[in-house]
N, C-alpha and C positions, 0 to 999 in steps of 0.2 A: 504431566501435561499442565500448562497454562491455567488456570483457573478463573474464568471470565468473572467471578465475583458477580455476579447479576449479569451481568452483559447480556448471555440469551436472551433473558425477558425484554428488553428491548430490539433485540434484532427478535424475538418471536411476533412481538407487536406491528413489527413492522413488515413481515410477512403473513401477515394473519391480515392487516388493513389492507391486502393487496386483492381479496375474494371473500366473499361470504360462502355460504355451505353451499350453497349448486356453483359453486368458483366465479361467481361475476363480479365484475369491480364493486367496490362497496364506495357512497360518496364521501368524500372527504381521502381515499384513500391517496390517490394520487399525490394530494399536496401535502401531506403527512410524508411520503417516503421523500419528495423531492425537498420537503423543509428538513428531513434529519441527513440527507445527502450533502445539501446545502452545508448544513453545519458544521459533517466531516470535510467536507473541501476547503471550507473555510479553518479551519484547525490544519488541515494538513498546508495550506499557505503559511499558519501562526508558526509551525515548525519549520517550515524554508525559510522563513525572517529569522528565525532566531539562530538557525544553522549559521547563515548568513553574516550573522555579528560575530557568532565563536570565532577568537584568535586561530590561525592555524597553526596544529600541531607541531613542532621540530620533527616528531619523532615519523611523523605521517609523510609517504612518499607522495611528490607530485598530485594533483588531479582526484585524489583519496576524499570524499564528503562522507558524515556520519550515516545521513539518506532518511531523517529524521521524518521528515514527510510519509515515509515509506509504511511509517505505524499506522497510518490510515489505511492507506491499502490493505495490508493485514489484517486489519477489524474489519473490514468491509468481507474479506472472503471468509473469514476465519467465523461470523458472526452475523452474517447476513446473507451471501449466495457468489458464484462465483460473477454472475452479472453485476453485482453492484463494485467488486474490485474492480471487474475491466472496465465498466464508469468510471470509475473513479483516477484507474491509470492517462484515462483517455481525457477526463476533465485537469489532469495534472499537467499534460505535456500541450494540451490546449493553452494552459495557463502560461508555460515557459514561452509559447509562439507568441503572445502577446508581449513578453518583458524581454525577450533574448535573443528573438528570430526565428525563421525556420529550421535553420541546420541542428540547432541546440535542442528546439522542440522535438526533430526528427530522432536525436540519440535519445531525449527523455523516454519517448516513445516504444522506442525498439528495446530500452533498457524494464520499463514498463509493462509492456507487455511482456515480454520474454518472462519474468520473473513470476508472472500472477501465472501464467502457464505451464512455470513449473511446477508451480506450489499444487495449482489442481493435479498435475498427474501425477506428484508422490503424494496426494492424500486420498489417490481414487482404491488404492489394494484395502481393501478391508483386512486382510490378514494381519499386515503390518500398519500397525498405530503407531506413527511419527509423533514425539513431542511438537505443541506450535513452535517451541524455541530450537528446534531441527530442521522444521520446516521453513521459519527465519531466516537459519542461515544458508538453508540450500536456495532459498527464494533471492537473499542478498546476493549470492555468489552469483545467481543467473543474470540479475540486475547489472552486477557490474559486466559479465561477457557480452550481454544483449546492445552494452552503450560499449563497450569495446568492440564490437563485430561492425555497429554501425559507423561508428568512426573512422574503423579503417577501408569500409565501403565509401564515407564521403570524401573522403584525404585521397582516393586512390592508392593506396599503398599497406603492403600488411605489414611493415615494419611495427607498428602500432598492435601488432599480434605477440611482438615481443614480449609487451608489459602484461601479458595474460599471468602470469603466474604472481603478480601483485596483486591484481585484481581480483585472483580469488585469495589470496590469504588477508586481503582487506575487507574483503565479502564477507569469511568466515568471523571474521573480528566484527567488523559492524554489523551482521546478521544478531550474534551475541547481544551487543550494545540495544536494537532497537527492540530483539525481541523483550529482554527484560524492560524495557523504559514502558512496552506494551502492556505487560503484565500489571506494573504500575499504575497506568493513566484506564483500566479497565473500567474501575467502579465508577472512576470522574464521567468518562464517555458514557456510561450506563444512565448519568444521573441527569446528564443534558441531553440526551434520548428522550428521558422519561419526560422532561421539563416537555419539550416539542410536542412529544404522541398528544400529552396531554393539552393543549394550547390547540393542535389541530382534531380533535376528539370534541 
């Protein structure tokens, strides 16, 4: 499994500044959670830019993105609750409405959501402990059918049902790709967590 390198300690801070001992809001907590939500939204934009300028692949079929953005969302469920992912999917496809449209935001969305919803129900069995870089890629693969299903709802047409079997062997590849980059950028996210609690504390 993943090794969050510190990481709980800040997603524990930041669940902990959400109630004190009888559970009532504690002050300052609010803008502590929304200032390191902030952050990750903002880093997960830093990843759409930079996706953005990577050349594309030869080797990469059609329509295929790494989904780089995507490692937010992961730290958000994976290290904070499943409500602050589906924030976070929701401030994402919010963001594409503003630079792309609605049609675009509409497949963010359903790819978005779809994906954070699978990731909660295969890590709800207690029996069976999924690695996070398992649950990456099942999360990836859901990602791309959830922007594939919506797609072919807004084209009219399931011709675009066709390219399913890309979409998930691109899934499984970039699931790979961003779980490990996740793995990576843990202790960095851990340490501009701690920067913020501390700033709003």
């Amino acid at each position: 499994m993943i090794s969050g390198d510190g990481g709980e300690d800040v997603a524990e801070e930041v669940r902990k500044s959400e109630s004190n001992a009888h559970g009532k809001p504690k002050k300052g907590s609010a803008a502590s959670t929304v200032a390191f939500m902030g952050l990750l939204f903002a880093l997960a934009m830093v990843f759409s830019f930079i996706e953005s300028m990577l050349p594309v692949l030869p080797a990469l079929p059609p329509g295929i993105k790494m989904g780089l953005s995507n490692i937010v969302t992961m730290y958000c469920l994976f290290l904070l609750g499943k409500r602050y992912a589906l924030t976070m999917a929701i401030l994402k496809a919010m963001f594409v409405l503003l630079t792309r449209g609605p049609v675009a935001a509409l497949i963010s969305l359903s790819g978005g959501l779809f994906s954070v919803f699978v990731m909660i129900l295969v890590m709800l069995p207690k029996r069976i402990e999924l690695s996070y870089l398992m649950i990456s890629v099942l999360g990836a693969v859901a990602h791309n059918i959830g922007q594939l299903v919506m797609a072919s709802f807004v084209i009219h047409s399931l011709f675009t049902l066709y390219y399913l079997p890309v979409m998930v062997l691109s899934g499984v590849g970039m699931g790979v790709v961003t779980g490990l980059v996740l793995r990576v950028l843990m202790p960095y996210i851990e340490r501009l967590g701690k920067v913020i609690l501390l700033k709003q504390g």
